[in-house]
MARKESE-495500 format. One record per residue (C-alpha): x, y, z; residue in three letters. Coordinates in pm, whole numbers, plus 50000, padded with zeros to 5 digits. Layout:
N
> X_Y_Z_Ala .
...
***
This chain:
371
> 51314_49620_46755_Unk .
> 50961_49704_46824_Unk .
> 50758_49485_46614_Unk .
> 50630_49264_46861_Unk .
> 50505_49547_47057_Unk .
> 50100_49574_47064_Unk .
> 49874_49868_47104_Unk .
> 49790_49649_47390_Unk .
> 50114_49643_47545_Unk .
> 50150_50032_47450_Unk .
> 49794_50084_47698_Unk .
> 49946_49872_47982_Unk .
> 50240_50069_47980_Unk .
> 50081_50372_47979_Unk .
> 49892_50298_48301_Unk .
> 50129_50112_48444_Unk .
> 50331_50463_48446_Unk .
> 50047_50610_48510_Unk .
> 49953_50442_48801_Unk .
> 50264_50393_48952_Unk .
> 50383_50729_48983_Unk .
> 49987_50795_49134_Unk .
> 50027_50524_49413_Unk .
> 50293_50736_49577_Unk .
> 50111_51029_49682_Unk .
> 49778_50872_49836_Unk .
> 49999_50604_49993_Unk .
> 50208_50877_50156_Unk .
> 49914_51119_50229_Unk .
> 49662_50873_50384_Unk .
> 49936_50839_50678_Unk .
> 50022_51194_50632_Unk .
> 49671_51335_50705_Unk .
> 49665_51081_51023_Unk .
> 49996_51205_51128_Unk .
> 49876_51584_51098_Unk .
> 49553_51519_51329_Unk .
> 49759_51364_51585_Unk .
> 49996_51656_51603_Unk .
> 49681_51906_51620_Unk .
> 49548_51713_51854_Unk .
> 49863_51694_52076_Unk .
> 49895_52067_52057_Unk .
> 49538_52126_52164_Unk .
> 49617_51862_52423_Unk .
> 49944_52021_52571_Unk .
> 49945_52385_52407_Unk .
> 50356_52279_52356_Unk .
> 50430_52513_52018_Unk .
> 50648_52254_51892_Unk .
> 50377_52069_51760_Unk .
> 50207_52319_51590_Unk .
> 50527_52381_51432_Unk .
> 50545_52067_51292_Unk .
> 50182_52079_51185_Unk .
> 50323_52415_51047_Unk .
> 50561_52189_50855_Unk .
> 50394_51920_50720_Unk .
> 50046_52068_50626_Unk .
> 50255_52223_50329_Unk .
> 50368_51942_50244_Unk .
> 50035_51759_50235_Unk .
> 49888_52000_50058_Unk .
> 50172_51964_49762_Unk .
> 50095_51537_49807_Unk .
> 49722_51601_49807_Unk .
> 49729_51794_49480_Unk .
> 49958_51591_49269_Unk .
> 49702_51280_49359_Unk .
> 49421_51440_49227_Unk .
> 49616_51544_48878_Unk .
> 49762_51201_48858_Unk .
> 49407_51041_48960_Unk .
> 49228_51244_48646_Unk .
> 49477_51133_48438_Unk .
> 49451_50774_48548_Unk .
> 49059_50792_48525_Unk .
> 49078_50908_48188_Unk .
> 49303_50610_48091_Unk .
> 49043_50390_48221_Unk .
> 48807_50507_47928_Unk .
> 49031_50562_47658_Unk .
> 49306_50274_47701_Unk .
> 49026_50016_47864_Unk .
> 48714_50108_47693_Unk .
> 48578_49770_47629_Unk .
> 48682_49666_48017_Unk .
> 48510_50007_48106_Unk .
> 48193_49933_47886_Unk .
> 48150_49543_48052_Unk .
> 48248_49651_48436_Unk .
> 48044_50019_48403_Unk .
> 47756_49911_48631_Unk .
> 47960_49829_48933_Unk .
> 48290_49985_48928_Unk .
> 48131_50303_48761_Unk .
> 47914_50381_49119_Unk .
> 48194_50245_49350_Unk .
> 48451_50555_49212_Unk .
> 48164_50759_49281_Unk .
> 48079_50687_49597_Unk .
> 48477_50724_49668_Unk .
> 48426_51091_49489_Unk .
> 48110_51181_49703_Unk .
> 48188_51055_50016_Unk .
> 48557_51092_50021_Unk .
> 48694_51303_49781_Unk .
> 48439_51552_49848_Unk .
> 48475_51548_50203_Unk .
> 48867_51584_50194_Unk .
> 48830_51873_49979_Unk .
> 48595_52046_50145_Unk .
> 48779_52082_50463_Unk .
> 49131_52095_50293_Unk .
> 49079_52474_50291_Unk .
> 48978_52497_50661_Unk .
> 49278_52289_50796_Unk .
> 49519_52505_50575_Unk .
> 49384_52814_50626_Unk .
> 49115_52866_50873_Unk .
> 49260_52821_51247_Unk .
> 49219_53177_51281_Unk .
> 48906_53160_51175_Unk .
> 48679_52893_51306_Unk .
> 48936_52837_51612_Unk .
> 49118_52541_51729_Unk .
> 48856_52299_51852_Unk .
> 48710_52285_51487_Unk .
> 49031_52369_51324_Unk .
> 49071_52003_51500_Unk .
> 48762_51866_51361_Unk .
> 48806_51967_50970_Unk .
> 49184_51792_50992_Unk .
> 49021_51478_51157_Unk .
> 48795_51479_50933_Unk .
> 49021_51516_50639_Unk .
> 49218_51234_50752_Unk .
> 48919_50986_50800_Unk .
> 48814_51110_50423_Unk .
> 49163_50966_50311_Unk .
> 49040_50671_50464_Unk .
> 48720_50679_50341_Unk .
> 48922_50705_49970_Unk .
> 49096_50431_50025_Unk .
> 48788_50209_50116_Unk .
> 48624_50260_49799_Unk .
> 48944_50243_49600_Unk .
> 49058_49940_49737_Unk .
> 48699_49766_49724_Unk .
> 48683_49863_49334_Unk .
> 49060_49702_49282_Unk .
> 48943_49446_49523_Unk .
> 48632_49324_49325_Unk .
> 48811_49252_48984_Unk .
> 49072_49014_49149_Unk .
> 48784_48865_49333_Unk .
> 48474_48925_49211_Unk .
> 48132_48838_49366_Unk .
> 47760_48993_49386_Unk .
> 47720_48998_48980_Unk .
> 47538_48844_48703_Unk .
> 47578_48936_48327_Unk .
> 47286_49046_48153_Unk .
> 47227_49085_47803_Unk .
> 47451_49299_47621_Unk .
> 47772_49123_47812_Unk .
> 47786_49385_48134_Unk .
> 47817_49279_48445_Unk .
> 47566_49381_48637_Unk .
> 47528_49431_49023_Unk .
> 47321_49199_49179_Unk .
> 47429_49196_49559_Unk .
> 47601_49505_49649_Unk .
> 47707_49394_49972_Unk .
> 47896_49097_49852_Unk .
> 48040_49339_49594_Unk .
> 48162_49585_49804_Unk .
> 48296_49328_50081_Unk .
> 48431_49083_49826_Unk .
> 48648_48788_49940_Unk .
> 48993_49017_49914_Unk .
> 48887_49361_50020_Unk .
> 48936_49324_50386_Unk .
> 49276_49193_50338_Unk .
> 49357_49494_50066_Unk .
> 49246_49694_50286_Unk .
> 49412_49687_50585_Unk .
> 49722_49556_50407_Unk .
> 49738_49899_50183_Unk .
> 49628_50105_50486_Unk .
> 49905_49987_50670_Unk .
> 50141_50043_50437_Unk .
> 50032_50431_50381_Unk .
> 50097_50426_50744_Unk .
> 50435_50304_50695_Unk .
> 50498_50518_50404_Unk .
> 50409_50837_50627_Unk .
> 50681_50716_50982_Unk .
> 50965_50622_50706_Unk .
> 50922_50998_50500_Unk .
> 50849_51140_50878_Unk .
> 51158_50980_51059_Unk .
> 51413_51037_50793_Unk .
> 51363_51385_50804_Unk .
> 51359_51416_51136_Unk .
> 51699_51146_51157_Unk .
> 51834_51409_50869_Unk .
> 51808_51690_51103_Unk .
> 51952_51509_51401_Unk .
> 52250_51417_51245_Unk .
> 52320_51774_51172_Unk .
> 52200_51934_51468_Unk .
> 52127_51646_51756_Unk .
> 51987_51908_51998_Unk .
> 51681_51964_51776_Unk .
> 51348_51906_51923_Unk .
> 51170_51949_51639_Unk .
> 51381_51679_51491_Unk .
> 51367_51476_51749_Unk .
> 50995_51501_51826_Unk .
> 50961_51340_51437_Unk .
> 51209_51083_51469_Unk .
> 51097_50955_51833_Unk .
> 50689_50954_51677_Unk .
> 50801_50784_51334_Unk .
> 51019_50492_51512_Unk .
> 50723_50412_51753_Unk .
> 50488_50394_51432_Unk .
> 50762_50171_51253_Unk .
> 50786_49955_51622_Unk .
> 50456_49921_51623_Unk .
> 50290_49857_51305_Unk .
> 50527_49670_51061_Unk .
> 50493_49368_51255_Unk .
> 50137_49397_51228_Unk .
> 50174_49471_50851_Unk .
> 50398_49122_50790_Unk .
> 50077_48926_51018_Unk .
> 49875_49113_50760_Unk .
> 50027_49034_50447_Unk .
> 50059_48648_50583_Unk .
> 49730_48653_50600_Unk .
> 49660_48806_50264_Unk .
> 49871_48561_50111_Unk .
> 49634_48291_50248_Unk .
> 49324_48472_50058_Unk .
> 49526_48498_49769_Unk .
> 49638_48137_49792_Unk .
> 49260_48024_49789_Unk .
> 49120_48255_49522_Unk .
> 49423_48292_49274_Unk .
> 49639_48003_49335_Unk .
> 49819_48107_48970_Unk .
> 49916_48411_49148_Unk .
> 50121_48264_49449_Unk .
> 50268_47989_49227_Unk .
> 50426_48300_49043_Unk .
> 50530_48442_49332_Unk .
> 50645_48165_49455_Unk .
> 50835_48011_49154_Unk .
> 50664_47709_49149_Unk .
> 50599_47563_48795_Unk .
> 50524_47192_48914_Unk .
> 50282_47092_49190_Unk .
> 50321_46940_49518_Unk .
> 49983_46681_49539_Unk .
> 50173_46597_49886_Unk .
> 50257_46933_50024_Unk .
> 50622_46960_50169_Unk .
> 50702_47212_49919_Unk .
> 51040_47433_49936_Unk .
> 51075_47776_49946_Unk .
> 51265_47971_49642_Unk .
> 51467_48257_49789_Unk .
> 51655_48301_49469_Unk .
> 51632_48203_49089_Unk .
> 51558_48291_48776_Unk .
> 51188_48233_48651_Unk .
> 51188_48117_48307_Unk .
> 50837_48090_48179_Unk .
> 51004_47942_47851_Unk .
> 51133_47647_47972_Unk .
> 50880_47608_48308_Unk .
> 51177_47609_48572_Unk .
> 51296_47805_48764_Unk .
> 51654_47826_48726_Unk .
> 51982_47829_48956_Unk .
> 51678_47836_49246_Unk .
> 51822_47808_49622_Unk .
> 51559_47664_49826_Unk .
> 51453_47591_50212_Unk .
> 51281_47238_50181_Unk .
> 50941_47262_50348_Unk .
> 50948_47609_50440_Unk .
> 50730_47693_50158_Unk .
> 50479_47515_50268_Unk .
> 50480_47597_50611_Unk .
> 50455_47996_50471_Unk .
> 50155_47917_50230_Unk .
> 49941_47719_50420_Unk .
> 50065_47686_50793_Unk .
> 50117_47296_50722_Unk .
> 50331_47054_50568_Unk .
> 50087_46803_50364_Unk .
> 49833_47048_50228_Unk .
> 49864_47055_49809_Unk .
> 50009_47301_49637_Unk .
> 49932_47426_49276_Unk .
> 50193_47520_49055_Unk .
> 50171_47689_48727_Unk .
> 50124_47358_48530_Unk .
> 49847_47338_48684_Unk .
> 49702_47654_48465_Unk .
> 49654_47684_48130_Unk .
> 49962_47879_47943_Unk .
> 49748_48161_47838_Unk .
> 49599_48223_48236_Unk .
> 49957_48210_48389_Unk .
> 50094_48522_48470_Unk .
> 50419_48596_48426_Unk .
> 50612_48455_48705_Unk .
> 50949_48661_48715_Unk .
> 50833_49039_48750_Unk .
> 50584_48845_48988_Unk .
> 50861_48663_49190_Unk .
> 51074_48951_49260_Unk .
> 50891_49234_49336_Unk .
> 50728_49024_49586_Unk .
> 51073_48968_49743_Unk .
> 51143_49318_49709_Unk .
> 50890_49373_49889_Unk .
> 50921_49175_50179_Unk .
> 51248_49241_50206_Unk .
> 51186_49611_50281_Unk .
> 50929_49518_50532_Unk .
> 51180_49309_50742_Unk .
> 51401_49636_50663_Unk .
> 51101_49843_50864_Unk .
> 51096_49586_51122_Unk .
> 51471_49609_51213_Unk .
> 51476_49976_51191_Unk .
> 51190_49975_51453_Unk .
> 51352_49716_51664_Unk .
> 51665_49929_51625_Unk .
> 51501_50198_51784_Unk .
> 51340_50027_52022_Unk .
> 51681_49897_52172_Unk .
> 51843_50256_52103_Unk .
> 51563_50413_52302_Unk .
> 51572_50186_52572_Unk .
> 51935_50253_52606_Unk .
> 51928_50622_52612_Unk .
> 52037_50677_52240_Unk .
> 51777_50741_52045_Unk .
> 51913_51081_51930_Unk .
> 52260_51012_51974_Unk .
> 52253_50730_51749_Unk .
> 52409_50827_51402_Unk .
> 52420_50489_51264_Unk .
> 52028_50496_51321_Unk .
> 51954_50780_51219_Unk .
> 52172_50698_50865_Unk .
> 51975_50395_50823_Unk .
> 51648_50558_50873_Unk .
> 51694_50839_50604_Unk .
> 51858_50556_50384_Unk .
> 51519_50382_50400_Unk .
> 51309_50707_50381_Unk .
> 51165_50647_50043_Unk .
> 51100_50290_50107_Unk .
> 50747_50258_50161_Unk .
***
């Protein structure tokens, strides 16, 4: 049964485990260390107690989120030497100071004020009680800059030249750090940690309104979280559109997988797949249900542009189009989800109902775990 598996596949399953259960804590506590500087600030701002409440609240839990992605991230940078070593040895001079700089200018920085905005508003008072949460947050940003310019870099490379021994070795670290993807990585991923944060935020707060709809607390979480949703998935589905353009130019393979196109369009005018079954066996994808055109009107905004499919790649430099194809339609589907719970609550607020809304407020801690 397990004779075709490779120590190879054994390592990529490894860190794919590895990383995948790591992804959900800095994804939910970049937005999460945002969301807690807003609420200090807003208490500062209007001395209400219910805010400090909920900073109360969720500091605890961010503390909890913050640990478990450091444990996770050791465990994932110790993969990187012991299930990539070769990859580690070749890349070493420019992804090796990138995770550094993310450990001294982020990591560091989060750290060091962690204690202070768990445990020192008594003692350095509120004004830089403020400060050391702010600054916590924009160190979670800071992370994700030099996380996402590392991951960034391998799918598009630039600023390099390989030197004798077969490293790559940095040669312009400006076009290195700003590689061709990173800005669209960036804000797409940032985004979504935002996202992550209002959906965890507004289904607690929807939990405790449908159990006791007089609760400020619960409504003061649910009314913040739905204008987040409102406001920024839209902007996140412009962003990934966008994204989808860089990734179009500098890994066509990759959208042709996601797409589930195995033959090219020279002429353009190519459908789009909402449905099949990839099968990289037979180059098809199967039992697909298409929208003629609308593919190409998606991918590059015109009709008559060419489009590469994968027989346009070499077998062994296609990826495999099926886990590819729907996980990307996974995900967009959750993002229009996001989108309709925000417009949801957009009309439900306009009519009165935000917190007397049950149906809402059962949708929103249905999609709590979705970002």
């Amino acid at each position: 049964m397990f004779g075709d598996i490779s120590a190879i596949d054994l390592a990529r399953f490894q860190f794919a485990f590895t990383i995948s259960a790591h992804i959900i804590f800095p994804a939910f506590s970049i937005g999460l260390a945002s969301f807690l500087a807003v609420l200090n600030g807003l208490w500062l701002w209007t001395r209400d107690d219910i805010y400090l409440r909920l900073f109360d609240y969720w500091k605890t839990i961010f503390a909890v989120v913050f640990a478990m992605g450091v444990v996770s991230g050791v465990v994932m940078s110790y993969q990187f030497g012991t299930n990539w070593s070769v990859f580690s040895d070749k890349v070493g001079p420019i992804l090796g100071p990138l995770l550094g700089y993310e450990v001294l200018s982020a990591f560091f920085l989060e750290a060091g004020f962690l204690g202070i905005m768990l445990f020192g508003r008594e003692r350095v008072g509120d004004r830089l009680h403020l400060a050391a949460t702010a600054i916590v947050a924009i160190g979670t940003l800071l992370s994700a800059f030099w996380i996402l310019s590392a991951n960034s870099w391998m799918h598009t490379p630039q600023g390099y030249s390989v030197n004798d021994v077969g490293q790559f070795a940095p040669e312009d670290w400006w076009a290195i750090v700003f590689n061709p993807s990173f800005p669209y990585r960036l804000v797409h991923m940032v985004l979504a940690a935002y996202l992550t944060t209002a959906f965890v935020v507004g289904a607690v707060g929807a939990w405790h309104l449908l159990r006791s709809p007089e609760s400020r607390d619960a409504a003061i979480m649910f009314s913040m979280a739905m204008w987040m949703a409102l406001i920024v998935a839209p902007i996140q589905i412009f962003a990934g559109d966008s994204h989808g353009l860089n990734t179009l130019e500098y890994q066509p393979a990759k959208i042709a997988a996601m797409e589930g196109h195995y033959e090219s369009y020279p002429d353009g005018r190519a459908p789009f797949i909402l449905f099949g079954l990839p099968d990289d066996a037979t180059g098809e994808t199967r039992y697909a249900v298409e929208i003629p055109l609308l593919g190409s009107l998606i991918l590059t905004h015109d009709l008559t542009t060419p489009l590469l499919g994968l027989d346009a790649f070499p077998e062994d430099a296609r990826p495999p189009a099926a886990v590819i194809f729907w996980t990307f339609r996974i995900m967009v589907a959750i993002g229009f989800a996001m989108l309709g719970i925000g417009l949801w609550s957009a009309w439900a607020r306009w009519k009165g109902r935000l917190y007397d809304a049950p149906w809402l407020h059962r949708a929103a801690v249905v999609m709590g775990p979705s970002g």
